[in-house]
C-alpha positions, 0 to 999 in steps of 0.5 A: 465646401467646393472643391476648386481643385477638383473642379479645375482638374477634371476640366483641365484633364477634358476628353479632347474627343468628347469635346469635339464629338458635341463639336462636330455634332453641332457645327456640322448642322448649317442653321445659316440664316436665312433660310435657316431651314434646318432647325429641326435636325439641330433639335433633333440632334442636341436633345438627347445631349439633355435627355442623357442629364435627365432634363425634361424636354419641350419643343416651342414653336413660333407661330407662322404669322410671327415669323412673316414679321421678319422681312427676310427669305425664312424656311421651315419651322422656326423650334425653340427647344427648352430644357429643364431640371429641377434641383428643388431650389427657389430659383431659377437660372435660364441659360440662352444660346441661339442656334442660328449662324451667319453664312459661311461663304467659301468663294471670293478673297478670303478663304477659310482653311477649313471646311466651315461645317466641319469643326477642326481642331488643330495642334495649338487647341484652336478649333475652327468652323461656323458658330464655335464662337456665335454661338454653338461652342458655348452650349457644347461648353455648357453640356460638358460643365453639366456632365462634369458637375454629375461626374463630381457629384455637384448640386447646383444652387439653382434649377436650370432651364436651357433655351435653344432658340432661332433667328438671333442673327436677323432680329424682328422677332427672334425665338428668344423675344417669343419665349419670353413673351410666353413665360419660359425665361425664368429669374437669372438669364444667362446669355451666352454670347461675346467674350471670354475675357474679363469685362462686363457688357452694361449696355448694347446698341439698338438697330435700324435699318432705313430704306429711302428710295427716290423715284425718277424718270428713265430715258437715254442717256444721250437725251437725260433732259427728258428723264429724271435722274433718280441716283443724282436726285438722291444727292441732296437727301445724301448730303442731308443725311451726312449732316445728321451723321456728325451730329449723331456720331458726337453723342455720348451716353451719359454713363455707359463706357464705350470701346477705345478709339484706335490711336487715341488715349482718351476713353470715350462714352458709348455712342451711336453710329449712322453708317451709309451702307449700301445704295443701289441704282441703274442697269447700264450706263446708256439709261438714266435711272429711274430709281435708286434705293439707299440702306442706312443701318442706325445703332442706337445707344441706351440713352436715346429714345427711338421714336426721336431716332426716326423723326431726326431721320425723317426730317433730314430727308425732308431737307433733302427732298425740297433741294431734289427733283425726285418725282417721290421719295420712299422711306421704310423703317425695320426697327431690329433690335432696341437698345440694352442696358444692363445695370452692373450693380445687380445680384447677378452681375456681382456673382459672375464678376466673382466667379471671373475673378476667381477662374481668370486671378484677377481683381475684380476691381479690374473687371472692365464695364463696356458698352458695346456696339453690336446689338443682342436679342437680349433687349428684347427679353430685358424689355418684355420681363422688365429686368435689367440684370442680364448676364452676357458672357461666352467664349469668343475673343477679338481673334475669333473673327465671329461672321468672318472667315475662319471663326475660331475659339481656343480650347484653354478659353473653352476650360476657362468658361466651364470652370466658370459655369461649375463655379458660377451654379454651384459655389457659395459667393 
């Protein structure tokens, strides 16, 4: 039989040091994508974290002509490392983390307090620095529970293998999608990403970016007849596709609970969102443009069809170019991420809906299911193994402001997870 109380001391007493030793070991390496040249450093120096556990090592690399699918400026080796140990079980649990962060600019209004690649604790337990939140402070979390299930003398249910994997803050093809494709996740996948807090993710959104140039003719301003505007030809493609917004926006997945709208009482259903993002054109203001070039970021929810998504797009543009004057008009599809949908009813979900009830006292009747708006290299995985199974769960809160400034965790959020990871490998439920 377990013993919780043995478990939850030794991690309420954690060496506050031994944490941000791992801390600072990891934060401190950029692995800010892109480039995120500095993989090699980060294996280098998490390995021997496992090597000490008695894990078995291997290094996956992607292949060169992979990684030039992602349309971004990359360098370096793209290594996945992948850690295993075998405790004679029938199963397996796969536990995933990326290794990449966003950037962590330190110019413009916002200022972080800290030196983003030094991770800092301070008074109340609050530790700041890229990636303690997305997502290096939940593997730090997991190498602790591990190091405190071999203090404790715990024998998991499962054999473990850990992934530490590249590019999951750009998509198209990130390390996680390859290793699947290979056969290295193996039966329970553990994502550790988003929340502490008692809810379960049970859908995620796909991503789409869309790129639509018009092409016009420059001249001088002061003679626009001779030219071709190609920013005000964008105008009916523009209204078009604000159109096609509302239309999309009123969607709801059938069954998939969404986030709550600010000021309303209402709960709503998943839905898609069709954001205008970004549009560029012209180079002073005594040049009519020739070109203008329009970013429109799509999240797509479970329930639709992505093959649907983009004839609607392509057809709102078409609308729009038989009211333009545009000599062409240009459109480019980078599909990201699919979509995610998880099914809260599985194995898997149920155990770590028990295993929150138990660290967090609360019903697991109360345990929430959510949609959520972002999208995750999970879909990917869910769609090569065909599973639906997956386990989303990490440190962060609301407040730790992941790809913001001052990205932060608490360190009572970070006990709470590695009671949970202890409770959810080795208890009887």
């Amino acid at each position: 039989m377990l013993n919780l109380d043995e478990i939850f001391d030794a991690v309420d007493n954690l060496d506050r040091e031994e944490l941000m030793n791992l801390m600072k070991a990891l934060i401190s390496i950029d692995t800010s994508i892109p480039p995120a040249n500095t993989y090699r450093e980060y294996v280098d120096t998490i390995s021997p974290f496992f090597k000490e556990l008695g894990y078995s090592l291997e290094e996956v690399l992607v292949p060169e002509e992979v990684v030039k699918e992602i349309p971004l400026p990359l360098d370096g080796p793209r290594i996945n490392l992948v850690a295993t140990k075998d405790y004679d079980s029938e199963r397996y649990v796969t536990f995933y983390g990326h290794m990449d962060v966003v950037p962590a600019p330190m110019d413009g209004k916002d200022k972080w307090r800290f030196p983003p690649f030094e991770a800092t604790m301070i008074k109340s337990g609050k530790i700041y620095g890229r990636g303690t939140s997305d997502m290096k402070g939940a593997m730090v979390c997991l190498i602790l529970a591990l190091r405190i299930m071999e203090k404790l003398k715990l024998t998991p249910k499962y054999n473990i293998r850990i992934v530490n994997c590249t590019d999951e803050e750009v998509g198209y093809y990130p390390g996680v999608r390859y290793l699947a494709e290979k056969g290295y996740l193996k039966d329970i996948i553990f994502c550790m990403e988003l929340a502490i807090n008692p809810f379960v993710p049970t859908g995620a959104a796909g991503s789409l970016d869309v790129i639509v140039e018009t092409i016009g003719k420059s001249c001088h301003s002061g003679m626009n007849f001779l030219g071709i505007n190609a920013l005000e030809e964008m105008i009916p493609i523009l209204n078009e596709l604000m159109e096609l917004k509302k239309e999309v926006e009123a969607r709801q997945s059938k069954d998939i609970l969404g986030l709550p709208r600010p000021g309303s009482q209402d709960s709503f259903n998943m839905s898609p969102m069709f954001n205008l993002d970004i549009i560029r054109s012209g180079e002073k203001s005594n040049i009519v443009p020739d070109s203008c070039v329009l970013t429109i970021n799509r999240r797509i929810i479970p329930d639709e069809n992505y093959d649907d998504v983009k004839q609607e797009i392509l057809d709102a543009i078409e609308r729009g170019k038989t009211k333009s004057k545009a000599i062409e008009v240009k459109t480019t599809f980078n599909y990201m991420y699919p979509a995610l949908r998880v099914n809260p009813n599985t194995a898997p979900i149920k155990r770590i809906k028990k295993v929150m009830s138990i660290v967090q006292k609360i019903p697991e009747d109360e345990i929430e299911m959510l949609g959520m708006a972002g999208s995750l290299d999970m879909s990917y995985v869910s769609e090569i193994l065909n599973i639906d199974d997956i386990i989303i769960h990490g440190i962060a809160t609301l407040g730790s402001n992941a790809h913001g400034v001052n990205e932060t965790v608490k360190l009572k959020d970070i006990k709470t997870y590695i009671k949970e990871l202890i409770i959810f490998l080795c208890a009887d439920l």
